[in-house]
LOLO-966057 format. One record per atom (N, C-alpha, C): x, y, z. Coordinates in steps of 0.1 Angstrom, whole numbers, plus 5000, padded with zeros to 4 digits. Layout:
N
XYZ;...
//
This chain:
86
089154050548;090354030555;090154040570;089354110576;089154120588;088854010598;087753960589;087153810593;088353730594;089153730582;090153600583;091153700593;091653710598;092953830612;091953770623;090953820626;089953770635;089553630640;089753570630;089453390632;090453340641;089853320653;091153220663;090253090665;091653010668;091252960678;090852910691;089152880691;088252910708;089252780713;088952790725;089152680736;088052630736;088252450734;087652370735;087052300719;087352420711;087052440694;088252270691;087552210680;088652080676;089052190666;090852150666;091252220658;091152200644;090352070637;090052070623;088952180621;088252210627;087352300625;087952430623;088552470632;089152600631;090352650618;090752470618;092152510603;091152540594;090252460596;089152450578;088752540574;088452660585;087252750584;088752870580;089752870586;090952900581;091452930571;091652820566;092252800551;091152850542;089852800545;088952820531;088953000532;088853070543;088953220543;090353210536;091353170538;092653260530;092353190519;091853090515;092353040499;091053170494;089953210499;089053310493;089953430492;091253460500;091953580501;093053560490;093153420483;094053420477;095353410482;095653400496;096853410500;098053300499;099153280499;099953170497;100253080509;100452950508;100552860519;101352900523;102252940525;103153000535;102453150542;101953240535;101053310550;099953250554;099453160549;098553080554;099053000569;099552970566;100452860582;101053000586;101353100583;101653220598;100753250602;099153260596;097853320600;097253250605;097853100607;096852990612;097952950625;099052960622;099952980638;099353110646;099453220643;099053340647;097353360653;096953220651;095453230655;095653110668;096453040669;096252940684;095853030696;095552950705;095053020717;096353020729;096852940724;098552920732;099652970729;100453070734;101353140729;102653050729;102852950740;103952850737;103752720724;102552740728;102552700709;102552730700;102552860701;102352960689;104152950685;104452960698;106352980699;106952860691;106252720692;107052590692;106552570676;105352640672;105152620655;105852680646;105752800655;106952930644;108652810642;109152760656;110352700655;110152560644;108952520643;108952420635;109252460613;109052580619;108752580600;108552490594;106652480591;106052400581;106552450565;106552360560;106452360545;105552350540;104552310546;103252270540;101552270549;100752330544;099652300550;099252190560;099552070550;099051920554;099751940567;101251910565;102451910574;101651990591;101452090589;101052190597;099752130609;098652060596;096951990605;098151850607;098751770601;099151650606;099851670624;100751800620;101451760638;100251820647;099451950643;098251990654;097251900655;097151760646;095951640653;096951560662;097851570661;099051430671;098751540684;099751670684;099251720697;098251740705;096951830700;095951780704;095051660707;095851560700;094851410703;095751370715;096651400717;097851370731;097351470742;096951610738;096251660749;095251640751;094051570747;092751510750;093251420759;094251340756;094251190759;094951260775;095751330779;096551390790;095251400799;094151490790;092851560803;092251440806;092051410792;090951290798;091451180808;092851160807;093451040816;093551110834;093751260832;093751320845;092951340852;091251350845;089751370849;089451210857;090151110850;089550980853;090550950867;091550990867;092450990877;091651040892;090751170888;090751280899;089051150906;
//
């Protein structure tokens, strides 16, 4: 259990990596998809995201990796458009 409480997500980490390594520690913990998505919110490195996931209430795992690839792929696309900018 420690390991899985412990598992965040790094900066710069793609967040499939982090859900994956995630989920397979809680499915080993047995835990239910619903603490699974509070332990996988409770692991971002952003606390206003941490804020805007709790307001989302997922239903579902999938649900949960489907909107964190949209946002992250929009925040790659933000840096990477503002690096080419600079």
């Amino acid at each position: 259990m420690r390991r899985f409480e412990a598992r965040k997500w790094k900066k710069g980490e793609e967040f499939n990596s982090y859900y994956t390594e995630k989920v397979n520690l809680a499915n080993k913990l047995q835990l239910s998809d619903e603490d699974t998505i509070i332990y996988v919110i409770e692991g971002l490195d952003n606390a206003q995201l941490q804020v805007q996931c709790r307001m989302k209430e997922f239903k579902s795992l999938a649900h949960l990796l489907s909107l964190m690839n949209e946002v992250t792929s929009s925040e790659k696309n933000r840096t990477s458009e503002s690096s080419v900018k600079k």
